[in-house]
TORPA-4810 file (N, C-alpha, C, O; in nm, 3 decimals):
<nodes>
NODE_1_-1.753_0.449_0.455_-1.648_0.350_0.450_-1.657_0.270_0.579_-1.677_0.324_0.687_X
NODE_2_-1.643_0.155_0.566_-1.624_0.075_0.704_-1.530_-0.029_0.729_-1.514_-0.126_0.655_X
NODE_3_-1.457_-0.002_0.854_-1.347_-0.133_0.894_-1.441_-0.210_0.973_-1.534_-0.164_1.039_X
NODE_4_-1.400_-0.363_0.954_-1.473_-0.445_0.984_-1.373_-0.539_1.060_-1.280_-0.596_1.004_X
NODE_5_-1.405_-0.553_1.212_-1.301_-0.606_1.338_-1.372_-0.728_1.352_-1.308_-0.819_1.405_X
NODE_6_-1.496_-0.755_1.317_-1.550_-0.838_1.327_-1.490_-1.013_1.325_-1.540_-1.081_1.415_X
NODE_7_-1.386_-1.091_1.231_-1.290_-1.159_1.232_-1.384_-1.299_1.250_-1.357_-1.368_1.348_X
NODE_8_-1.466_-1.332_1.183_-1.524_-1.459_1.170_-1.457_-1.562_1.167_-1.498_-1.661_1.228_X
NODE_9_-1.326_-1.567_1.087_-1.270_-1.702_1.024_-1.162_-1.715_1.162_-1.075_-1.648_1.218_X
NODE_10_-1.247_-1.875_1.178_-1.138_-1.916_1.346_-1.000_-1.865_1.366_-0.953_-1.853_1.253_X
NODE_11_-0.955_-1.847_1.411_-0.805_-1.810_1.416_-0.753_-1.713_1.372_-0.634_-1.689_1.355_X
NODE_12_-0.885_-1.626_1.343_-0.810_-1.503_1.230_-0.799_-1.399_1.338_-0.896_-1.380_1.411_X
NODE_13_-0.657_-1.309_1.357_-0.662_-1.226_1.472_-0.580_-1.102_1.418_-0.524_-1.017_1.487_X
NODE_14_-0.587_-1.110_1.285_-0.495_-0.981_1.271_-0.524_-0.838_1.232_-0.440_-0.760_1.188_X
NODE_15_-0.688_-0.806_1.257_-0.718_-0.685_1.304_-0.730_-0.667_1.359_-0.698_-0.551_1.386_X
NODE_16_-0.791_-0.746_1.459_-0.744_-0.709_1.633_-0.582_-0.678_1.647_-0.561_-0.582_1.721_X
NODE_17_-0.515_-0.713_1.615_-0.347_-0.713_1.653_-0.319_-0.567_1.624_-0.260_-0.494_1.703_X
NODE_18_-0.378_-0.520_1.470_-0.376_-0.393_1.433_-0.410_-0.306_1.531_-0.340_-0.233_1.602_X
NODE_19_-0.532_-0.326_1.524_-0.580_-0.235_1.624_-0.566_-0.226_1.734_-0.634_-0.144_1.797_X
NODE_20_-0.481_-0.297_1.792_-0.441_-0.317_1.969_-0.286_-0.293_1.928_-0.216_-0.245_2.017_X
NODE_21_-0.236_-0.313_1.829_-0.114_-0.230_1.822_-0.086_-0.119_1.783_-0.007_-0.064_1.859_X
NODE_22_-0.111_-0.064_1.703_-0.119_0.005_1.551_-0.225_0.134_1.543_-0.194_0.220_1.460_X
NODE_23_-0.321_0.151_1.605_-0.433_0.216_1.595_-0.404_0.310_1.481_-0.480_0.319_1.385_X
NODE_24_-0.303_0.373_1.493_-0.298_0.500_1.392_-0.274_0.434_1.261_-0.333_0.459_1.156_X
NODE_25_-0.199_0.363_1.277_-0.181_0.303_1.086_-0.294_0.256_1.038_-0.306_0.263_0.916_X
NODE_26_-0.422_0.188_1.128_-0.551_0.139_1.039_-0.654_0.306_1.060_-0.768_0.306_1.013_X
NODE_27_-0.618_0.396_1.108_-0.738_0.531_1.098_-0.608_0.604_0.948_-0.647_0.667_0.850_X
NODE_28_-0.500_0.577_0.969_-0.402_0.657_0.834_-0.468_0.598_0.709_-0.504_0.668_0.614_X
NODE_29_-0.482_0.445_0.716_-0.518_0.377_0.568_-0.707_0.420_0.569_-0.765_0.438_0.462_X
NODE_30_-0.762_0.428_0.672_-0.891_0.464_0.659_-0.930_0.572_0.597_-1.042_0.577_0.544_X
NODE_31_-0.833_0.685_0.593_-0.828_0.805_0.563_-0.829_0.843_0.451_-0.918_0.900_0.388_X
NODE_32_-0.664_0.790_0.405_-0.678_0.806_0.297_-0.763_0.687_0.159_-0.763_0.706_0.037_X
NODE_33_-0.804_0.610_0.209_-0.928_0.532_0.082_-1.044_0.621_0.148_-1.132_0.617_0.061_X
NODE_34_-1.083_0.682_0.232_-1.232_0.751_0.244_-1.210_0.916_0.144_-1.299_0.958_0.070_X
NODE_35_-1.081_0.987_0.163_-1.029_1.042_0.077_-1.027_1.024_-0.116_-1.071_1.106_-0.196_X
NODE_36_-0.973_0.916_-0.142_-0.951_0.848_-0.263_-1.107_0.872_-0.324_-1.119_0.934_-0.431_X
NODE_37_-1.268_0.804_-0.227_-1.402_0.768_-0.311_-1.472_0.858_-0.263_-1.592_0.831_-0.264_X
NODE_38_-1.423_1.031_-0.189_-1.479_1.095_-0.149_-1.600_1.087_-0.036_-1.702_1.155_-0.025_X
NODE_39_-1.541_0.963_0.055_-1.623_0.946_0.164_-1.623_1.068_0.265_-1.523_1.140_0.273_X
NODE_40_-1.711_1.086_0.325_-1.684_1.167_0.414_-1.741_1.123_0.623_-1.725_1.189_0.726_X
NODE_41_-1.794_1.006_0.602_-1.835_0.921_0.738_-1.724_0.769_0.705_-1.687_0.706_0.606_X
NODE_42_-1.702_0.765_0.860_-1.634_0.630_0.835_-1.688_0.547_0.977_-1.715_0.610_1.079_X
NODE_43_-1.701_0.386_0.969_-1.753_0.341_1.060_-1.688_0.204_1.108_-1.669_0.103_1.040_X
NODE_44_-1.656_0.229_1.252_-1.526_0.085_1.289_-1.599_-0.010_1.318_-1.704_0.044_1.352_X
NODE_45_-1.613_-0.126_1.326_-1.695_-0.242_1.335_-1.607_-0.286_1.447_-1.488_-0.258_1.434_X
NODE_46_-1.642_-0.350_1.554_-1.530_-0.430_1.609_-1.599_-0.506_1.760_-1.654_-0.459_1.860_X
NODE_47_-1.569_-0.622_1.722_-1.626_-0.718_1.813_-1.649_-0.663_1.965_-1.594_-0.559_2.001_X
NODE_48_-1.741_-0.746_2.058_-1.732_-0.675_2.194_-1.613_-0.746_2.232_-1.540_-0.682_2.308_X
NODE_49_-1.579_-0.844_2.206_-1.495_-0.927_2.249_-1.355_-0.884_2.264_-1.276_-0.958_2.322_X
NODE_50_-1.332_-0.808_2.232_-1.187_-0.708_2.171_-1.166_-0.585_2.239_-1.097_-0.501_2.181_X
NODE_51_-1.230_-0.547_2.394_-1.206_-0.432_2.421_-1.107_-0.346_2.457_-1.132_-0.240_2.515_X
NODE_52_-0.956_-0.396_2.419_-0.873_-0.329_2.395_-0.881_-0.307_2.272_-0.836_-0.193_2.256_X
NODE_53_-0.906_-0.342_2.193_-0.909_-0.274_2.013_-0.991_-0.201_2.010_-0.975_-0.113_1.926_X
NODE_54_-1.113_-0.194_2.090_-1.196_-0.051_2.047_-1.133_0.100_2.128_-1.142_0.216_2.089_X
NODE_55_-1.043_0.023_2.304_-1.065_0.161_2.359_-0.918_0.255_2.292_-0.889_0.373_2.313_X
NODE_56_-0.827_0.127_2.189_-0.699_0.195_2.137_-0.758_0.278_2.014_-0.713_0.389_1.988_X
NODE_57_-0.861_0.221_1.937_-0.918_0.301_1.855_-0.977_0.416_1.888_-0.951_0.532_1.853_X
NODE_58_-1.062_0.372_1.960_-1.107_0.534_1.993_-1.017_0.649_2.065_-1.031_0.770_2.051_X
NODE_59_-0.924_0.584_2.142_-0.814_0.678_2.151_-0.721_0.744_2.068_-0.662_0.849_2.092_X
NODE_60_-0.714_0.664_1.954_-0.591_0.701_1.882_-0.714_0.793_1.758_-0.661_0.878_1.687_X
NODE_61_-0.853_0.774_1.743_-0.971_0.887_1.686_-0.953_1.029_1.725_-0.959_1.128_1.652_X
NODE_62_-0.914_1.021_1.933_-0.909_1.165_1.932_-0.772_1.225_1.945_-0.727_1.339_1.927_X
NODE_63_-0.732_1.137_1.974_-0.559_1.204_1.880_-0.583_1.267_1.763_-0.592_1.389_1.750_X
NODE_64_-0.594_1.185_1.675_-0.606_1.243_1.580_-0.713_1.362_1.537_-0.689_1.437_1.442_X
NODE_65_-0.827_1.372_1.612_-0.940_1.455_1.622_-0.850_1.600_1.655_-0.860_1.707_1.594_X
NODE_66_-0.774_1.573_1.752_-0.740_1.696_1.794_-0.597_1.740_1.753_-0.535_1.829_1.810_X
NODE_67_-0.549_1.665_1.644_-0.402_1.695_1.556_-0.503_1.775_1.397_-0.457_1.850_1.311_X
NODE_68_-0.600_1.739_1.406_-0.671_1.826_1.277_-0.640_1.741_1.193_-0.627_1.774_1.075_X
NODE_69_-0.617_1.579_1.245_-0.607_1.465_1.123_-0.778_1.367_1.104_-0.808_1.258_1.057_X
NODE_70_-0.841_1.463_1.160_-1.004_1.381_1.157_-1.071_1.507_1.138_-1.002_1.607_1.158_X
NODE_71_-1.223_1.526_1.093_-1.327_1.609_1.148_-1.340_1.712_1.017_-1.329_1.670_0.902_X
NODE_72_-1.361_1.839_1.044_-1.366_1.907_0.907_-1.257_1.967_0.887_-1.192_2.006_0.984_X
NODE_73_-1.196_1.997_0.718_-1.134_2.065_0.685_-0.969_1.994_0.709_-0.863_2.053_0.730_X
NODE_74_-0.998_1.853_0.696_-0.857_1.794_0.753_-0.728_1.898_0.689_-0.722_1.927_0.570_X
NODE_75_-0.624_1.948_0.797_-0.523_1.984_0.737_-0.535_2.131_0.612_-0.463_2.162_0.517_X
NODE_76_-0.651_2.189_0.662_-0.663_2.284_0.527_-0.704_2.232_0.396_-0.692_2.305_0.297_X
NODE_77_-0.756_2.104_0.384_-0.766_2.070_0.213_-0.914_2.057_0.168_-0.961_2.001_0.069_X
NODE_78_-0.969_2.118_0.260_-1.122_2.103_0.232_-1.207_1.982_0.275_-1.329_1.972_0.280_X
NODE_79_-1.107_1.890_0.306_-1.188_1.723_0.319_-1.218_1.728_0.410_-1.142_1.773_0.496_X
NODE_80_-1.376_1.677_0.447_-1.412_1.626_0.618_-1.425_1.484_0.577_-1.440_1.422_0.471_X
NODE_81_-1.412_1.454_0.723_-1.445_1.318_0.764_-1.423_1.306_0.888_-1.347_1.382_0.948_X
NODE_82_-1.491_1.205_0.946_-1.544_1.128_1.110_-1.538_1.012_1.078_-1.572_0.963_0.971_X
NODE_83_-1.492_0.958_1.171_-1.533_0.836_1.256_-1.592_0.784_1.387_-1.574_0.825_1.501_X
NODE_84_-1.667_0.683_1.339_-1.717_0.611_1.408_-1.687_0.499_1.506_-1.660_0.421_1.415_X
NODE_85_-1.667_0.420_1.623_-1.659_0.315_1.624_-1.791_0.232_1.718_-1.841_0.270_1.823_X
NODE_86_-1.820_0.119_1.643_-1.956_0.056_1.709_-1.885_-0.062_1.743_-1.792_-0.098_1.670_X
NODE_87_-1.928_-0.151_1.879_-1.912_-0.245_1.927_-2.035_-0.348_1.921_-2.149_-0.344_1.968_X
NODE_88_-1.982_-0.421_1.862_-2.061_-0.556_1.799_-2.132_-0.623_1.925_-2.113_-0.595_2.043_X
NODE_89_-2.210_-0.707_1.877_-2.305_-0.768_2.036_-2.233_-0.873_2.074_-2.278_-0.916_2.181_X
NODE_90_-2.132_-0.941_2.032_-2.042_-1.080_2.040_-2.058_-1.142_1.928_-2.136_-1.100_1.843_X
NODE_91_-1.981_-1.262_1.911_-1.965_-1.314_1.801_-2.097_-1.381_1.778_-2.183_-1.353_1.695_X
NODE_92_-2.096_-1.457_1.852_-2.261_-1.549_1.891_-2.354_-1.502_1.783_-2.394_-1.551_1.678_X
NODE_93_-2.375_-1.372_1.857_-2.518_-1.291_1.795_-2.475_-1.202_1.655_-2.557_-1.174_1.568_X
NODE_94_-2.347_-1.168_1.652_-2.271_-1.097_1.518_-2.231_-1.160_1.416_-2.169_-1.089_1.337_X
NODE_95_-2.247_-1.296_1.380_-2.160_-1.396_1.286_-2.182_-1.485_1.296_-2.123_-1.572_1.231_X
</nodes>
């Protein structure tokens, strides 16, 4: 599964906003659709340009890593899953 921070269309800023606000509500909705199609890898896309949206993401990853809301066996139900997050080369060279 992959979120994509990437945000091509001029003016468009509202996954960054997510993710610099919100972190846990876009890894909650990640979860459960990687859940839903039996994903079990998930991968954050997100501009270099944005490095508060990657370092809230990856913070709010090991929160959750270490609440037993990521990794194997989420919560006792058998489901694994991880995430990822990769930082894009800039827009320039990304889009």
């Amino acid at each position: 599964v992959l979120v994509n921070c990437s945000e091509g269309d001029p003016g468009a800023y509202v996954n960054r906003a997510l993710m610099e606000g919100n972190p846990h509500s876009v890894l909650e909705g990640f979860i459960i659709g990687a859940y839903a199609i039996g994903a079990h890898r998930g991968f954050i896309y997100v501009r270099q340009e944005y490095p508060l949206a990657c370092e809230n993401m990856i913070w709010a990853i090991k929160q959750a890593e270490e609440r037993g809301l990521l990794g194997e066996n989420i919560l006792g139900s058998g489901f694994d899953f991880e995430v990822k997050v990769h930082r894009g080369a800039g827009m320039f060279v990304g889009g």
